[in-house]
N, C-alpha and C positions, 0 to 999 in steps of 0.2 A: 361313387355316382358322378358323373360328368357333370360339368356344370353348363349350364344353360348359354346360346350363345348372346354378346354383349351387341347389340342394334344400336347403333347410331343416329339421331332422326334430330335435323337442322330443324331450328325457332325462327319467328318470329320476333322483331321488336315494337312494343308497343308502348306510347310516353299518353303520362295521364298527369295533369299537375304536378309539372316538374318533375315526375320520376321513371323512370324507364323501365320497364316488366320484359323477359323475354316469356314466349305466348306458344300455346302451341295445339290445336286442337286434337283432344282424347281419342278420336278414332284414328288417328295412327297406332297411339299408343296402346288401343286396346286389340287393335289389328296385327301388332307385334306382339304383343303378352299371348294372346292367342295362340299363333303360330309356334308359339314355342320361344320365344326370344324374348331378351332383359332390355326394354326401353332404357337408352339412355339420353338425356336433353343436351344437344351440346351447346355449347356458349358460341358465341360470336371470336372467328381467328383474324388476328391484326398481322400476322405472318407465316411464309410456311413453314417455319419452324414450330410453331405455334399449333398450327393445323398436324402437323408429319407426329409432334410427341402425343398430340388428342387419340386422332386415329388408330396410333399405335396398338390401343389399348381394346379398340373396337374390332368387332369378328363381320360388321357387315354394318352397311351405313343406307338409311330413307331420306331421301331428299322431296323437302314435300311442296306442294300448291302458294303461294303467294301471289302478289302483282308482277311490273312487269319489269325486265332487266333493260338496260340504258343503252340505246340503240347505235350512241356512236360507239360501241364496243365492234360493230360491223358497220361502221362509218356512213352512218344513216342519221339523217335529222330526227327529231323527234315529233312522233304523231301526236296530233290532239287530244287524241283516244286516251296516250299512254299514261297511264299512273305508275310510276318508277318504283321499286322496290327502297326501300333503305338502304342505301349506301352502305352502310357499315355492314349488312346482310349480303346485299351481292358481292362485296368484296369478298366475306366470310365465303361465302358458298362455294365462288370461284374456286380457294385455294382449295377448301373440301371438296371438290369433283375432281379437281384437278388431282390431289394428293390418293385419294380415293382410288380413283382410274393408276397413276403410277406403282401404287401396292395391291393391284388386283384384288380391291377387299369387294366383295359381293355387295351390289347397291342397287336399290333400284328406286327410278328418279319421276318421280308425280305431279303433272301438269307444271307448273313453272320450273322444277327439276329435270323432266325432261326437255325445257327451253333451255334449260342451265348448264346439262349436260351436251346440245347440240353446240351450244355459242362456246363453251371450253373449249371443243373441237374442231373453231373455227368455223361453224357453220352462219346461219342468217335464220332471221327470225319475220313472218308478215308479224305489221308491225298490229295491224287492223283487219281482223281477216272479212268482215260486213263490210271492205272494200272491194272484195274480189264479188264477179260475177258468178249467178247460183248457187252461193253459199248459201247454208242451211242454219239453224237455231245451234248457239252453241254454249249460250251460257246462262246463267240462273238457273243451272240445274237439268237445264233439255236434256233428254235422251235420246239415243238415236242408234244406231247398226254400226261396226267398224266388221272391215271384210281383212282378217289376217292372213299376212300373208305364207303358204307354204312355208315349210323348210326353217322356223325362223323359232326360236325360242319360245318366243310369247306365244306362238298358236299349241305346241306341245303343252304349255306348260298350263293356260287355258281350255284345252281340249275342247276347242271347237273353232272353225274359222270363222265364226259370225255372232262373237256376241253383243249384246246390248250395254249402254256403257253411258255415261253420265257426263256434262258439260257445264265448266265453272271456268270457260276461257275467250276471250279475244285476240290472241296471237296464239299463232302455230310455225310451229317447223318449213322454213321455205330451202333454202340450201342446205341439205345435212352435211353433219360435221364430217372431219377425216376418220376414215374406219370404221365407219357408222353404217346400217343399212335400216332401213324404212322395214316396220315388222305391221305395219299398220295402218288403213287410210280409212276415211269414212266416206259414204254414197258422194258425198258433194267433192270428193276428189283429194280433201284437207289430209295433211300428214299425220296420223293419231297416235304413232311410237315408233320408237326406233331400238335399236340393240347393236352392241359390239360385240362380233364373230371372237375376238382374239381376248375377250377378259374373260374369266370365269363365269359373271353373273354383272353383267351391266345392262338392265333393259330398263328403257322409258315411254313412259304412258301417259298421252293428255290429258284422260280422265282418271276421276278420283278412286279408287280401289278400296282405300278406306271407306267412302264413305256408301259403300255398298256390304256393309259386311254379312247380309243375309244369303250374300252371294256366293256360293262355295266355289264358282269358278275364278271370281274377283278375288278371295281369298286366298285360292290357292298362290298368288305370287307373292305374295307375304310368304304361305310355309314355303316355297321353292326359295327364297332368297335365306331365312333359316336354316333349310337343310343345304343349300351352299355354304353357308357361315360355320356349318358342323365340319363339310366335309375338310373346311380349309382348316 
């Protein structure tokens, strides 16, 4: 019997009276058991050596949702808005997207992962996007329309170009990264996922997939990144 494939899904850190937890909320993890795939929690990497032997061991990696990453990484001051991720987490993440993407492991990246995988790529981030004109509700959970686009991984793999999709964000995608194409925008115009043509299985989505899981079409990118992890 084959064994099941091994999911990589980045933590959280969270400090409570002097002590440090890494955190991680269960509907990833039930979102992967699901699909077919063995959760694994990975630690926080201090190098990519560190990151390159973790990976090693992983058949596909979930980069999930957090706050926000540190703006002069695209030489930008810092918005009022912004609440910064943890340092020693966007560090960690970095090298995990980056290392990630160089061994074409099958990944796919969920609202601040997908920020995480566009700024690896050199891309830009709005820092505040209730600054932009006719933006729409986009966080606490609002829901709203994303119109996918043709030809593009995520609308196959969701089989349908207009579904309804979930919002737990203040910054979006404004310059996409190198090698990256836009697989996704919502009514009010905002970037809602992107994908790389040349990896196996690299797609990123603003909203949360987890935490829809009554949703067989939201579901299904979970089993499509599983049954990429098989095939690899």
């Amino acid at each position: 019997m084959k064994r099941k494939p091994r999911v990589g899904i980045n933590t959280k850190l969270v400090t409570e009276k002097g002590d440090a937890y890494h955190k991680l909320d269960r509907n990833y993890v039930r979102s992967v058991e699901e699909a077919g795939g063995v959760p694994i929690l990975m630690p926080f990497f201090r190098s990519p050596s560190d990151a390159r032997s973790y990976l090693e061991g992983l058949d596909a990696v979930v980069f999930t949702g957090g706050p926000d990453l540190d703006p002069s990484r695209w030489r930008e001051k810092r918005h009022p808005k912004t609440e910064l991720l943890h340092p020693d987490r966007e560090a960690s993440d970095l090298l995990a997207v980056r290392e990630a993407l160089r061994r074409d492991k099958p990944s796919l990246f969920i609202c601040c992962g997908c920020q995480e995988l566009n700024v690896a790529l050199g891309g830009t981030l709005h820092q505040h996007v209730y600054d932009l004109p006719g933006v729409g509700k986009h966080s606490n959970g609002a829901t709203h329309d994303v119109e996918l686009e043709g030809g593009t991984r995520t609308r196959e793999i969701l089989g349908t170009s207009r579904p309804r999709v979930n919002s737990w964000h203040h910054q979006a995608v404004r310059d996409v990264g190198r090698g990256l194409v836009v697989a996704s925008r919502s009514p009010d115009g905002l970037i809602e996922g992107v994908e790389s043509p040349r990896h196996r299985f690299a797609i990123g989505v603003q909203w949360h997939p987890e935490r829809m899981r009554d949703d067989r079409r939201q579901q299904a990118l979970f089993r499509a990144l599983v049954s990429a992890a098989r095939e690899a």
